[in-house]
mmCIF file as Biopython writes it, N, C-alpha, C and O atoms, coordinates in Angstrom:
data_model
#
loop_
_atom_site.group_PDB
_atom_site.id
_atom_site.type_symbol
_atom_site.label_atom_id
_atom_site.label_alt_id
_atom_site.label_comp_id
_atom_site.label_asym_id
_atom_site.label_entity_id
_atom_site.label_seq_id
_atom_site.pdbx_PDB_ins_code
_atom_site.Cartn_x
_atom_site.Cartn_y
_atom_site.Cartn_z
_atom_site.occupancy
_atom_site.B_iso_or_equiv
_atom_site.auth_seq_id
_atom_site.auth_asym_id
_atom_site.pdbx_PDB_model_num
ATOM 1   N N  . UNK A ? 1  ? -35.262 -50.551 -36.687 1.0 0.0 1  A 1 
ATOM 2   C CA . UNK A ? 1  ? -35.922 -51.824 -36.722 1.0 0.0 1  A 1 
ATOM 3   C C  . UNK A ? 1  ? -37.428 -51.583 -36.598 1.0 0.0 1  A 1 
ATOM 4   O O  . UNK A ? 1  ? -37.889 -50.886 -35.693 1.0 0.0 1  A 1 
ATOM 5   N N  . UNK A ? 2  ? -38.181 -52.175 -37.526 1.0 0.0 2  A 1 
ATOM 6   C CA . UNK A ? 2  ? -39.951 -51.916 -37.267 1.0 0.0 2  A 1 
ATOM 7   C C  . UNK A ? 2  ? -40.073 -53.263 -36.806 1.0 0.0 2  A 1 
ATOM 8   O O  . UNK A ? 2  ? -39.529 -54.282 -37.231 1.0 0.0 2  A 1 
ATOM 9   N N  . UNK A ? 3  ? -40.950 -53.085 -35.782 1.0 0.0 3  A 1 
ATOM 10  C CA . UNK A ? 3  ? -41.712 -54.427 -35.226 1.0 0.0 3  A 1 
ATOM 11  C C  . UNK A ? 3  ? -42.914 -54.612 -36.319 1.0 0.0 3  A 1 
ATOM 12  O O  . UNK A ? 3  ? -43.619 -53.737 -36.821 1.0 0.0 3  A 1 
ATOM 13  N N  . UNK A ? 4  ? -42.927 -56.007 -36.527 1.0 0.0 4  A 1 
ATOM 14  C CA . UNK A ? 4  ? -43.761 -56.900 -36.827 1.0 0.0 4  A 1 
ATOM 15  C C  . UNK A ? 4  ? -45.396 -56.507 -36.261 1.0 0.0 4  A 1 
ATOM 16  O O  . UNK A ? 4  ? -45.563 -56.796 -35.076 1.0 0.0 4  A 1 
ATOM 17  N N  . UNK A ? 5  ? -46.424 -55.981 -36.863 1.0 0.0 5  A 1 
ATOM 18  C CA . UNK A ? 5  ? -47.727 -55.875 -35.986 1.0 0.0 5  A 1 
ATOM 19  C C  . UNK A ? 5  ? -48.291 -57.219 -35.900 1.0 0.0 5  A 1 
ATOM 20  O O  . UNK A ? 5  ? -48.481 -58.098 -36.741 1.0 0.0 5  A 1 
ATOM 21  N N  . UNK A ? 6  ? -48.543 -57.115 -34.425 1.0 0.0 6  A 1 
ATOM 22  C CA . UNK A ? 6  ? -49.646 -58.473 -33.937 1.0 0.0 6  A 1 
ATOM 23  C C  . UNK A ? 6  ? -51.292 -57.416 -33.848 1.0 0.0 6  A 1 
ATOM 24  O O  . UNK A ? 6  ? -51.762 -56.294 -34.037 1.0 0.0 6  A 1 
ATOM 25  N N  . UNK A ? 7  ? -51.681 -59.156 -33.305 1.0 0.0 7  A 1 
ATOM 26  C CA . UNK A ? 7  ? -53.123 -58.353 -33.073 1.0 0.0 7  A 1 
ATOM 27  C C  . UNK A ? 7  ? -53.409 -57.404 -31.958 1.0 0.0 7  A 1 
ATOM 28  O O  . UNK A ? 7  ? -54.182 -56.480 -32.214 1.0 0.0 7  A 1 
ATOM 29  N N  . UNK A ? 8  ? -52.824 -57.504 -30.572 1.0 0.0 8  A 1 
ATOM 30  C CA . UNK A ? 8  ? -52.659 -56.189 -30.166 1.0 0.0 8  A 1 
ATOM 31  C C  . UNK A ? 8  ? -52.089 -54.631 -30.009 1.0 0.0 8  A 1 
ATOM 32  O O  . UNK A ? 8  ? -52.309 -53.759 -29.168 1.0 0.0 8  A 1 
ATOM 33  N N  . UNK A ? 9  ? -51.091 -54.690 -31.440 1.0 0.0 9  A 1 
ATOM 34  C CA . UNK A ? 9  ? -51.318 -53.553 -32.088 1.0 0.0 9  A 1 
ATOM 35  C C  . UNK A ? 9  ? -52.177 -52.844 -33.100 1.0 0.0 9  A 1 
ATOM 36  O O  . UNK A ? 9  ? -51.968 -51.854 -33.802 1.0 0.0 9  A 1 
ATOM 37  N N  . UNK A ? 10 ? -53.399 -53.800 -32.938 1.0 0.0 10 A 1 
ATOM 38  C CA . UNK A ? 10 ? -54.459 -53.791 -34.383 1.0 0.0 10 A 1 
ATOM 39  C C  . UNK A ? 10 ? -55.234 -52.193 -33.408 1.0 0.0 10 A 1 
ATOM 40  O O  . UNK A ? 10 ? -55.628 -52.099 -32.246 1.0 0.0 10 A 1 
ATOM 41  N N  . UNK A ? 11 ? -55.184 -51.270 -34.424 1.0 0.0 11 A 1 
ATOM 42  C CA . UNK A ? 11 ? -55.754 -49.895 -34.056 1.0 0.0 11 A 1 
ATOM 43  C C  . UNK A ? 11 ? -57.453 -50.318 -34.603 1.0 0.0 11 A 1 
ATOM 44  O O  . UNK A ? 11 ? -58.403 -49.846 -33.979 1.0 0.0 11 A 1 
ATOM 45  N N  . UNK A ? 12 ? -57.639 -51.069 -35.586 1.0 0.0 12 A 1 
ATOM 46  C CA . UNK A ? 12 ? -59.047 -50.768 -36.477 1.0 0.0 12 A 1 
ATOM 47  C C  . UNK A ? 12 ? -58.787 -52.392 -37.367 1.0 0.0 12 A 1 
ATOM 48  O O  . UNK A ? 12 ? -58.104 -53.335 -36.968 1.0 0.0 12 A 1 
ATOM 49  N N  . UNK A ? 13 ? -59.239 -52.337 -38.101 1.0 0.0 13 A 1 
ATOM 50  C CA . UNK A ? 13 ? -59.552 -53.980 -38.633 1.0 0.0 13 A 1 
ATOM 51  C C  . UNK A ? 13 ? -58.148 -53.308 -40.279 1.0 0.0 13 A 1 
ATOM 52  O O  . UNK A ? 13 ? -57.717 -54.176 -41.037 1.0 0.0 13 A 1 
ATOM 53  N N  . UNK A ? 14 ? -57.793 -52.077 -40.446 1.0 0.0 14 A 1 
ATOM 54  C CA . UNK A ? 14 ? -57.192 -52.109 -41.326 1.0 0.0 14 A 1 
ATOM 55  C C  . UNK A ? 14 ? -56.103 -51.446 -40.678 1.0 0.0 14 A 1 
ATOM 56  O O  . UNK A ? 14 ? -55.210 -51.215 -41.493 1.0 0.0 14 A 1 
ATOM 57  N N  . UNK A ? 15 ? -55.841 -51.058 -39.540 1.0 0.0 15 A 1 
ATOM 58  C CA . UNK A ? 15 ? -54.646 -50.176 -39.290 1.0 0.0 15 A 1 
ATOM 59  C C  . UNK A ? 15 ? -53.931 -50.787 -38.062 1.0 0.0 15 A 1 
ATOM 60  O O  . UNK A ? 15 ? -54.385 -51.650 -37.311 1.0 0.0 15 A 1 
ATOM 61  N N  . UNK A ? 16 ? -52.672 -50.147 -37.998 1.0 0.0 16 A 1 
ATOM 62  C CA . UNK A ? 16 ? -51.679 -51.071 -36.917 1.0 0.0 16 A 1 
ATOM 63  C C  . UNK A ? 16 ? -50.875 -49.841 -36.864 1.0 0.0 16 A 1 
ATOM 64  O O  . UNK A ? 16 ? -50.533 -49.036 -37.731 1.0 0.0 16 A 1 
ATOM 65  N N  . UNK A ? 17 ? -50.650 -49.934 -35.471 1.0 0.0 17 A 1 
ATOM 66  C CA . UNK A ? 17 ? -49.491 -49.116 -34.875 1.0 0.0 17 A 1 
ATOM 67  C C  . UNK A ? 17 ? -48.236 -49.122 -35.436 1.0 0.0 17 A 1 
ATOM 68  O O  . UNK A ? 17 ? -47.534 -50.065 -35.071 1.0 0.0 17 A 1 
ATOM 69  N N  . UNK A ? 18 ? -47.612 -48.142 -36.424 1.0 0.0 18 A 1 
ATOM 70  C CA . UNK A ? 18 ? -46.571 -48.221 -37.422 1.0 0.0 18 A 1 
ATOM 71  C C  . UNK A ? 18 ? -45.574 -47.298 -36.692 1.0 0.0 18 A 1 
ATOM 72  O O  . UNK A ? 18 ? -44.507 -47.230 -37.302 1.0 0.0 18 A 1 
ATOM 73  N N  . UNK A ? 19 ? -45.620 -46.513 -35.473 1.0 0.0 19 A 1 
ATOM 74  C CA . UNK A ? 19 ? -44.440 -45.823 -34.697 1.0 0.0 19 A 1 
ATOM 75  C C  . UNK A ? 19 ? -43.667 -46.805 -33.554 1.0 0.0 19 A 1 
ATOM 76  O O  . UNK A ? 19 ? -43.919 -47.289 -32.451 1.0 0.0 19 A 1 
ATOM 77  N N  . UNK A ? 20 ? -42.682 -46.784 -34.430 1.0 0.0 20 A 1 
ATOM 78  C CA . UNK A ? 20 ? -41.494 -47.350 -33.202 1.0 0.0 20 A 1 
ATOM 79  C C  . UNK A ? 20 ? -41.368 -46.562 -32.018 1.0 0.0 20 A 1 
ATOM 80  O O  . UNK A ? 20 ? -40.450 -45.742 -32.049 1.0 0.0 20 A 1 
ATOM 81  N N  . UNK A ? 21 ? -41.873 -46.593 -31.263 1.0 0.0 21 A 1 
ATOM 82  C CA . UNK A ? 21 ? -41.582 -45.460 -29.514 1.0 0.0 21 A 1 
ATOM 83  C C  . UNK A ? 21 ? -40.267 -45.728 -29.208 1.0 0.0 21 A 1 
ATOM 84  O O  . UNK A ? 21 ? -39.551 -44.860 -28.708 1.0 0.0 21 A 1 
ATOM 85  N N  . UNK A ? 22 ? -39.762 -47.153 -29.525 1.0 0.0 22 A 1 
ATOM 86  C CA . UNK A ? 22 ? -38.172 -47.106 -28.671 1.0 0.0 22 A 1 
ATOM 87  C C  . UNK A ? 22 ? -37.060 -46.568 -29.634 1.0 0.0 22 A 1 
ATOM 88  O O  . UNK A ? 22 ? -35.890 -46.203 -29.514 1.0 0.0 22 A 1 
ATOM 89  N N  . UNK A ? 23 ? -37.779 -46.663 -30.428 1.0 0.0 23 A 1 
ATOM 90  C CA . UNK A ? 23 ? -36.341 -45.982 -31.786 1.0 0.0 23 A 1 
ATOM 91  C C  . UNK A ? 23 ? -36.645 -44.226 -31.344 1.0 0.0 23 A 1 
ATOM 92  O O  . UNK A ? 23 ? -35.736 -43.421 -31.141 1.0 0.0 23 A 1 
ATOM 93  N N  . UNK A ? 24 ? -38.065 -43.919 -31.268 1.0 0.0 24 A 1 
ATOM 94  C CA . UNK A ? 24 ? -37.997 -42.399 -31.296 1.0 0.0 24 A 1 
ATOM 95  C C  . UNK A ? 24 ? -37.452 -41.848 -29.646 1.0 0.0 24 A 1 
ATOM 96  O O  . UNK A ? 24 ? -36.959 -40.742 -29.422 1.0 0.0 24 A 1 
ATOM 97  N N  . UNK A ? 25 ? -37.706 -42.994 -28.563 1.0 0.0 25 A 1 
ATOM 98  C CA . UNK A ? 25 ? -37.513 -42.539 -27.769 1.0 0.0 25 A 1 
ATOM 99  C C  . UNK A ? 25 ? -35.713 -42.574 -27.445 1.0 0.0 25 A 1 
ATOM 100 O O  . UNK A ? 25 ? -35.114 -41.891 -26.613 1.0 0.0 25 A 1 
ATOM 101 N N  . UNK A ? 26 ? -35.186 -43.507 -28.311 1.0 0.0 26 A 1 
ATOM 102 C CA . UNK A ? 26 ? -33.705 -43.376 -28.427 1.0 0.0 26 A 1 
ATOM 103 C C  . UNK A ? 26 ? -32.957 -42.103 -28.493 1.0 0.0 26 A 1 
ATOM 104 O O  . UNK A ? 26 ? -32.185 -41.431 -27.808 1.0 0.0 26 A 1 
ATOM 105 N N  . UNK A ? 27 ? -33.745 -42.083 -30.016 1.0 0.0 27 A 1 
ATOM 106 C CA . UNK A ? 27 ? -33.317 -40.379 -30.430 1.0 0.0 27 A 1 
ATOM 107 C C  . UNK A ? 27 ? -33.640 -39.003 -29.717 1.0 0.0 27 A 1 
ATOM 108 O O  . UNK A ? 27 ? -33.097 -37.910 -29.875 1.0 0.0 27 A 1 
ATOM 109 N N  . UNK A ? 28 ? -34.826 -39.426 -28.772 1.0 0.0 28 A 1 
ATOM 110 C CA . UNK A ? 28 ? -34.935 -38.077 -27.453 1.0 0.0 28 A 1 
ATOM 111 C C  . UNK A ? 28 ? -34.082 -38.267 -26.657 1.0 0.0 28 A 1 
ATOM 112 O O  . UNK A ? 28 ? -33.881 -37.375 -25.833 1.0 0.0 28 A 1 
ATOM 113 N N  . UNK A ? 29 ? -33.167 -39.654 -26.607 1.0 0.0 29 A 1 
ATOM 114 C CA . UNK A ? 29 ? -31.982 -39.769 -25.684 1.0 0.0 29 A 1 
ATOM 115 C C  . UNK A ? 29 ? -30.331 -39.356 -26.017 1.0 0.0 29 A 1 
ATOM 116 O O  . UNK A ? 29 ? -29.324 -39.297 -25.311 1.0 0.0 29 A 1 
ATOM 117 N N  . UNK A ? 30 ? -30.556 -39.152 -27.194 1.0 0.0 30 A 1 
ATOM 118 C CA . UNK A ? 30 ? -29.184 -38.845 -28.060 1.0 0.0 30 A 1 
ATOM 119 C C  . UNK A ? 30 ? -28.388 -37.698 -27.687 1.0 0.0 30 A 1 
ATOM 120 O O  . UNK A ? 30 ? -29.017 -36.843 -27.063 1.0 0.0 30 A 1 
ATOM 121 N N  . UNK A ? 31 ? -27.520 -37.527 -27.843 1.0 0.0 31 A 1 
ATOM 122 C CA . UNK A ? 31 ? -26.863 -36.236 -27.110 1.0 0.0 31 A 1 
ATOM 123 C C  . UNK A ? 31 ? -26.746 -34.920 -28.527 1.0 0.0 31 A 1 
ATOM 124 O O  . UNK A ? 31 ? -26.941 -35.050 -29.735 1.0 0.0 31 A 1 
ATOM 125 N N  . UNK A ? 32 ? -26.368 -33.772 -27.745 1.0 0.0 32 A 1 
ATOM 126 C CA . UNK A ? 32 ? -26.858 -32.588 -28.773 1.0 0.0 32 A 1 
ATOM 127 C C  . UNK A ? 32 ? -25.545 -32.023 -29.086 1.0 0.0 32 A 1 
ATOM 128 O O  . UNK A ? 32 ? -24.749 -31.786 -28.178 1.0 0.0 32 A 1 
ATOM 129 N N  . UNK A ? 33 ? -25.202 -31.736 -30.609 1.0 0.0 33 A 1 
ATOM 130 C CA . UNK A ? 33 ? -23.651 -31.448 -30.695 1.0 0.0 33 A 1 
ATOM 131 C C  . UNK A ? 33 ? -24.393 -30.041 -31.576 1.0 0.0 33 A 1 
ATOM 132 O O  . UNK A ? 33 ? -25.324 -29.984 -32.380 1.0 0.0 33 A 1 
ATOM 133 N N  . UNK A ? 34 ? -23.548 -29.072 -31.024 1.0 0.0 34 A 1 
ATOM 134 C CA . UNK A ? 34 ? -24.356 -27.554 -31.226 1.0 0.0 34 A 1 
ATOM 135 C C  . UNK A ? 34 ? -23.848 -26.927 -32.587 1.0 0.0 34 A 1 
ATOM 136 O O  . UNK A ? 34 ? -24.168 -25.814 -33.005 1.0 0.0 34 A 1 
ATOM 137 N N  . UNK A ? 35 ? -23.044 -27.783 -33.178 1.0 0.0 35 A 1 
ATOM 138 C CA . UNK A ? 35 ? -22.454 -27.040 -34.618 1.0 0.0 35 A 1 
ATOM 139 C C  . UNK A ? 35 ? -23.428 -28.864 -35.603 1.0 0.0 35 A 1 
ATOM 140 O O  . UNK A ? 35 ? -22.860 -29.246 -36.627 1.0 0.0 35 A 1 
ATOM 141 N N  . UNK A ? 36 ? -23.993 -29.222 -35.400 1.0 0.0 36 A 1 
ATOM 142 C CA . UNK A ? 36 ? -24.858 -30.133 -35.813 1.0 0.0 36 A 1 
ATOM 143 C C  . UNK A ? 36 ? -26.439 -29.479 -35.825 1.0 0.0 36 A 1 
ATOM 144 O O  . UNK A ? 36 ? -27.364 -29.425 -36.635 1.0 0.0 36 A 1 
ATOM 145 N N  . UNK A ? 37 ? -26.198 -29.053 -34.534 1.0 0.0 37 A 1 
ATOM 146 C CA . UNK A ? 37 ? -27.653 -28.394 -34.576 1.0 0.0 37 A 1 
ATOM 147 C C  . UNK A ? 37 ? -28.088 -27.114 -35.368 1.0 0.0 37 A 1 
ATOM 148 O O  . UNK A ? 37 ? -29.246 -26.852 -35.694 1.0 0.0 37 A 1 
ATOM 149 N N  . UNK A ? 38 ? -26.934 -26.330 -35.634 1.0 0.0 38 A 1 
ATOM 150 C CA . UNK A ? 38 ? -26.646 -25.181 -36.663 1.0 0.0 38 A 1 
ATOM 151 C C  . UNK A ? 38 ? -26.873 -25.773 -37.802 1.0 0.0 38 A 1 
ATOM 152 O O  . UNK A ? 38 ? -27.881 -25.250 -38.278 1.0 0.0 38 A 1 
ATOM 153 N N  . UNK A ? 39 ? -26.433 -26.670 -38.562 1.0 0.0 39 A 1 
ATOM 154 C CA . UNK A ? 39 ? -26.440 -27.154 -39.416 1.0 0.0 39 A 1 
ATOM 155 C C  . UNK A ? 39 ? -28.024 -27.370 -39.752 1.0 0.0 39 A 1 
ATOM 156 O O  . UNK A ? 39 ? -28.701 -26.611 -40.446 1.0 0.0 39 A 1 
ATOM 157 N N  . UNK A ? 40 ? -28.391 -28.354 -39.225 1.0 0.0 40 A 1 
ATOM 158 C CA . UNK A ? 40 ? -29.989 -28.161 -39.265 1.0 0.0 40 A 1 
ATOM 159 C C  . UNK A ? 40 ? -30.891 -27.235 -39.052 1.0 0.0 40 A 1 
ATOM 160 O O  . UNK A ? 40 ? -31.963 -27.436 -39.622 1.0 0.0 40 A 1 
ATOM 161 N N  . UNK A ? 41 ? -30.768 -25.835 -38.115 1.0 0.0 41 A 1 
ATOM 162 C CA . UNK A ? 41 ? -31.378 -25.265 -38.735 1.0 0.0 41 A 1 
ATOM 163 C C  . UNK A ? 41 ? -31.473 -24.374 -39.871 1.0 0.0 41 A 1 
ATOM 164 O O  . UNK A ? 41 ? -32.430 -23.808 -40.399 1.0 0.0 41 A 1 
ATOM 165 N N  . UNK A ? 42 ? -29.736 -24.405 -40.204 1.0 0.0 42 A 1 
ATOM 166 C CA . UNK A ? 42 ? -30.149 -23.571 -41.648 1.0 0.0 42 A 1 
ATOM 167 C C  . UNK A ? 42 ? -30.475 -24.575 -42.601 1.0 0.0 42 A 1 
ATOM 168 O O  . UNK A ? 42 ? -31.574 -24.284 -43.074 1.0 0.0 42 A 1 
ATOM 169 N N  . UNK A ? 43 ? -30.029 -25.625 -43.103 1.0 0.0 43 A 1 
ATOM 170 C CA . UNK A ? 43 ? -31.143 -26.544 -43.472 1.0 0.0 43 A 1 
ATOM 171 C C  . UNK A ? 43 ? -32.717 -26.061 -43.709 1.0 0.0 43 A 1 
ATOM 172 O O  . UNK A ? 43 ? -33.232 -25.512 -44.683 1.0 0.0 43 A 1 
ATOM 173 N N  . UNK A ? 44 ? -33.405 -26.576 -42.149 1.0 0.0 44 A 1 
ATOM 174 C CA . UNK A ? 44 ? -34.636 -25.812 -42.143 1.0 0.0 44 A 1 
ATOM 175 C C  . UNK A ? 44 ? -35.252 -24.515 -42.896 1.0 0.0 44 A 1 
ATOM 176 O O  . UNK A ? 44 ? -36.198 -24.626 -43.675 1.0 0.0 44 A 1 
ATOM 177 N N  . UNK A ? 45 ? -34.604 -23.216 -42.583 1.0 0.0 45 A 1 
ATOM 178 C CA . UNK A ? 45 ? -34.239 -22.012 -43.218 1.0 0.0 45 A 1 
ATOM 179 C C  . UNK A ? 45 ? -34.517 -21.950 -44.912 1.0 0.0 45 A 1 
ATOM 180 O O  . UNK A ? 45 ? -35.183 -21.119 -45.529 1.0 0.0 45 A 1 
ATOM 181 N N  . UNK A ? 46 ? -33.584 -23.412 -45.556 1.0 0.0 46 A 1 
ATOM 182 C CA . UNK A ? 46 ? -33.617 -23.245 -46.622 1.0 0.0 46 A 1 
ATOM 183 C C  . UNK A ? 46 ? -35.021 -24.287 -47.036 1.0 0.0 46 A 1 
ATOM 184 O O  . UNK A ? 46 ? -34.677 -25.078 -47.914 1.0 0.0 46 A 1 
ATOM 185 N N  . UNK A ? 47 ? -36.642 -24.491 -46.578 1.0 0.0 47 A 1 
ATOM 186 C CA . UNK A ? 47 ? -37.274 -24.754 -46.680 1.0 0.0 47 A 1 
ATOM 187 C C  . UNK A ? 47 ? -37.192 -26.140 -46.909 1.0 0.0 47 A 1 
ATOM 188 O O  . UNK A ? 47 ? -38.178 -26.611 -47.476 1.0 0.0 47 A 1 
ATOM 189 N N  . UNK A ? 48 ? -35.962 -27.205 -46.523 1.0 0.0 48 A 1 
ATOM 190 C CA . UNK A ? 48 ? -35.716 -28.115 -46.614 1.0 0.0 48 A 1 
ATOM 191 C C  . UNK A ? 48 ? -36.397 -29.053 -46.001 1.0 0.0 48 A 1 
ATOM 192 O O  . UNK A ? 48 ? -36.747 -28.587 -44.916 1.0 0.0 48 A 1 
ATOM 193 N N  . UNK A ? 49 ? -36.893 -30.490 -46.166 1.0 0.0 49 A 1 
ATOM 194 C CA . UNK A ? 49 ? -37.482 -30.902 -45.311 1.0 0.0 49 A 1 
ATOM 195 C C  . UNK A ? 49 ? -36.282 -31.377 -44.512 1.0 0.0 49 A 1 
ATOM 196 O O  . UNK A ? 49 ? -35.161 -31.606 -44.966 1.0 0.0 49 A 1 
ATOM 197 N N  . UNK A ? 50 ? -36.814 -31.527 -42.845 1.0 0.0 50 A 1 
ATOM 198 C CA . UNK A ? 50 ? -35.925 -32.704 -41.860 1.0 0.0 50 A 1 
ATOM 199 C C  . UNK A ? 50 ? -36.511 -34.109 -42.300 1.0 0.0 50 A 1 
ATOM 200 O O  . UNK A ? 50 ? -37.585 -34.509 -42.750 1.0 0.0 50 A 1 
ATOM 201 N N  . UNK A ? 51 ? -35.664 -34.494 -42.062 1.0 0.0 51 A 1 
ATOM 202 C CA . UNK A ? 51 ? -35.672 -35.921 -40.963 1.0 0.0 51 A 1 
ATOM 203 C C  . UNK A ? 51 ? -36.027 -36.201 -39.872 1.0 0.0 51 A 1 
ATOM 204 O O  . UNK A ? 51 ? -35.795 -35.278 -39.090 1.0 0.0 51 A 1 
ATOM 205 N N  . UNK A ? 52 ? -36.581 -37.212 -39.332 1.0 0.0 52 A 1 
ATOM 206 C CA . UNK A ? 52 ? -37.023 -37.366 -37.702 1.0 0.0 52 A 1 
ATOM 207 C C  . UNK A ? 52 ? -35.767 -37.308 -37.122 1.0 0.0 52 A 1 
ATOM 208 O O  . UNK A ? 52 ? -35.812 -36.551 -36.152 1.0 0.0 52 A 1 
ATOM 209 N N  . UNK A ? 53 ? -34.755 -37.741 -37.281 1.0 0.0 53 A 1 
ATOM 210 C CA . UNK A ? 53 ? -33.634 -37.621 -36.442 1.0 0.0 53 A 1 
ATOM 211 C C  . UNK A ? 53 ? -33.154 -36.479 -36.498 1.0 0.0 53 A 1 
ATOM 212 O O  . UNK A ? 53 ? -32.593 -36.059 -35.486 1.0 0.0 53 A 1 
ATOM 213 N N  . UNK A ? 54 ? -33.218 -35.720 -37.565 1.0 0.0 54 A 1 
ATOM 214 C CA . UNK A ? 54 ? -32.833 -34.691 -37.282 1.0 0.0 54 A 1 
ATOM 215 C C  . UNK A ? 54 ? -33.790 -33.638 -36.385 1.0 0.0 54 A 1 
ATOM 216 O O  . UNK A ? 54 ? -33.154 -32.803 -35.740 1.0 0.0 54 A 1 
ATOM 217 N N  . UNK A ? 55 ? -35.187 -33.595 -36.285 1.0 0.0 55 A 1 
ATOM 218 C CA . UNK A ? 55 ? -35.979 -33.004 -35.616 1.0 0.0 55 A 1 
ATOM 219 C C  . UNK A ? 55 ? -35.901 -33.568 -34.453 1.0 0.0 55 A 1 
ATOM 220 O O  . UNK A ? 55 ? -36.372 -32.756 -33.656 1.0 0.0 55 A 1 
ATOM 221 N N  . UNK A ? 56 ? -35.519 -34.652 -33.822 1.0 0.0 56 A 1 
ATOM 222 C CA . UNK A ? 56 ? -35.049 -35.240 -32.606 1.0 0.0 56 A 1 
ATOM 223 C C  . UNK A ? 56 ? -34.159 -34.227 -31.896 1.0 0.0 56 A 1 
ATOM 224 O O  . UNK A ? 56 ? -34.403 -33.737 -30.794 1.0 0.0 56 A 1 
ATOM 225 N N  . UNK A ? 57 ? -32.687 -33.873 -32.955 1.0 0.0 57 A 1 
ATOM 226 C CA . UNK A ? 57 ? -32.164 -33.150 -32.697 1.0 0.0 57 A 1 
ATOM 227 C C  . UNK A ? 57 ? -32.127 -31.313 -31.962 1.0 0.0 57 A 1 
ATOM 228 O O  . UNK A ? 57 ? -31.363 -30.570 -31.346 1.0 0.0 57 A 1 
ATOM 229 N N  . UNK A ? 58 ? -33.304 -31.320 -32.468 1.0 0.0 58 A 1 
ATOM 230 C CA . UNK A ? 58 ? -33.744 -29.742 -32.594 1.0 0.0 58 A 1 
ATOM 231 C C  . UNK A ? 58 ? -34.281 -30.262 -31.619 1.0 0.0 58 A 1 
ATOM 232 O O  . UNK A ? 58 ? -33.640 -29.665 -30.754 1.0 0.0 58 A 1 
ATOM 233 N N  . UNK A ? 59 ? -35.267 -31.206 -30.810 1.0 0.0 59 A 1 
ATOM 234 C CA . UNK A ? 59 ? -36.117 -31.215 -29.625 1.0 0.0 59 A 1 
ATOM 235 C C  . UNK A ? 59 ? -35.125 -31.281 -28.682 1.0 0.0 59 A 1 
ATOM 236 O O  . UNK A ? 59 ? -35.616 -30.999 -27.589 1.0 0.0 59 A 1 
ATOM 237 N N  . UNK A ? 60 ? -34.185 -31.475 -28.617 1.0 0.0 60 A 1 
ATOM 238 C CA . UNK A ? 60 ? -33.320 -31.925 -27.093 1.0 0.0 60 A 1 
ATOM 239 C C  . UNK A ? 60 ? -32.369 -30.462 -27.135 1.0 0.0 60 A 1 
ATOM 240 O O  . UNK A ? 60 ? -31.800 -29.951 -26.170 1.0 0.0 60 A 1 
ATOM 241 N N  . UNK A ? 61 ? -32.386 -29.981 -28.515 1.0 0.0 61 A 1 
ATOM 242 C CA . UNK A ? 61 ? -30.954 -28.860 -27.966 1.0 0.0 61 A 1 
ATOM 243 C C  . UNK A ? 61 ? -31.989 -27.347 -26.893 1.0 0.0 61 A 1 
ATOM 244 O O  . UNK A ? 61 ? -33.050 -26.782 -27.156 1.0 0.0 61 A 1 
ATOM 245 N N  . UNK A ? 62 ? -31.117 -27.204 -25.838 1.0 0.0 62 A 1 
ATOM 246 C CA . UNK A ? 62 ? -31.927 -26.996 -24.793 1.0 0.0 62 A 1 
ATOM 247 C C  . UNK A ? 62 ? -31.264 -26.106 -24.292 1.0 0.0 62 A 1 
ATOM 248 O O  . UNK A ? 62 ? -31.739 -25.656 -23.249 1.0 0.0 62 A 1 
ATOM 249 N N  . UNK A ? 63 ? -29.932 -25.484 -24.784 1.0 0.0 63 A 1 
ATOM 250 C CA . UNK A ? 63 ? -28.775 -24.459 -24.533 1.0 0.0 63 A 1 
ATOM 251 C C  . UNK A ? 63 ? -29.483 -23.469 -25.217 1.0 0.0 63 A 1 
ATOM 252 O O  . UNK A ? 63 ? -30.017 -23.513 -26.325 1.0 0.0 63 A 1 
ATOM 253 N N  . UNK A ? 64 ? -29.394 -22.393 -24.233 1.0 0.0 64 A 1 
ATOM 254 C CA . UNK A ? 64 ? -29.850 -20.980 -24.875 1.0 0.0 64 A 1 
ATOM 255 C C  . UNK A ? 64 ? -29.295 -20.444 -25.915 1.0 0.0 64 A 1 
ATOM 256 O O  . UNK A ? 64 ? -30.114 -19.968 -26.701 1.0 0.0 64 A 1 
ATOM 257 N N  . UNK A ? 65 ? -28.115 -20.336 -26.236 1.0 0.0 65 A 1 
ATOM 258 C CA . UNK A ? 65 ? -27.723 -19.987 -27.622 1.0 0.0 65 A 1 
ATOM 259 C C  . UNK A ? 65 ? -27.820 -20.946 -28.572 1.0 0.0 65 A 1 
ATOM 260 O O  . UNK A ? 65 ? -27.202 -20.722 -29.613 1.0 0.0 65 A 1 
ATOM 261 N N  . UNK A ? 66 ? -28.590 -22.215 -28.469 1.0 0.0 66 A 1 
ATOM 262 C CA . UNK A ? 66 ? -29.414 -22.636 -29.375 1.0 0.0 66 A 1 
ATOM 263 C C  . UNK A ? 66 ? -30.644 -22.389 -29.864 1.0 0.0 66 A 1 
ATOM 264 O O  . UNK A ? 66 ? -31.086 -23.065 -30.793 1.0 0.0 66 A 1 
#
């Protein structure tokens, strides 16, 4: 969901705060499934771009044999 910018998200007379914090901060809350996280990084590997959710993913996996 993108919020609607008001005027106190006005950064400059042409720009507005376009990052959702609660959607990204969702996805720093998401849980880490370790044959998901494999997946993405060979993904990565293959010069692929991510996704934010998927780079969400890669920020939380936090197990050493990840």
């Amino acid at each position: 969901m993108v919020a609607t910018p008001t005027d106190t998200d006005r950064l400059s007379r042409q720009a507005f705060d376009f990052i959702d914090e609660d959607y990204l901060h969702g996805l720093l809350d998401s849980a880490v499934d370790a044959t998901e996280v494999r997946e993405i990084l060979a993904k990565s590997l293959s010069k692929t771009a991510l996704a934010v959710e998927e780079t969400a993913k890669l920020v939380n996996a936090n197990e050493p044999d990840l």
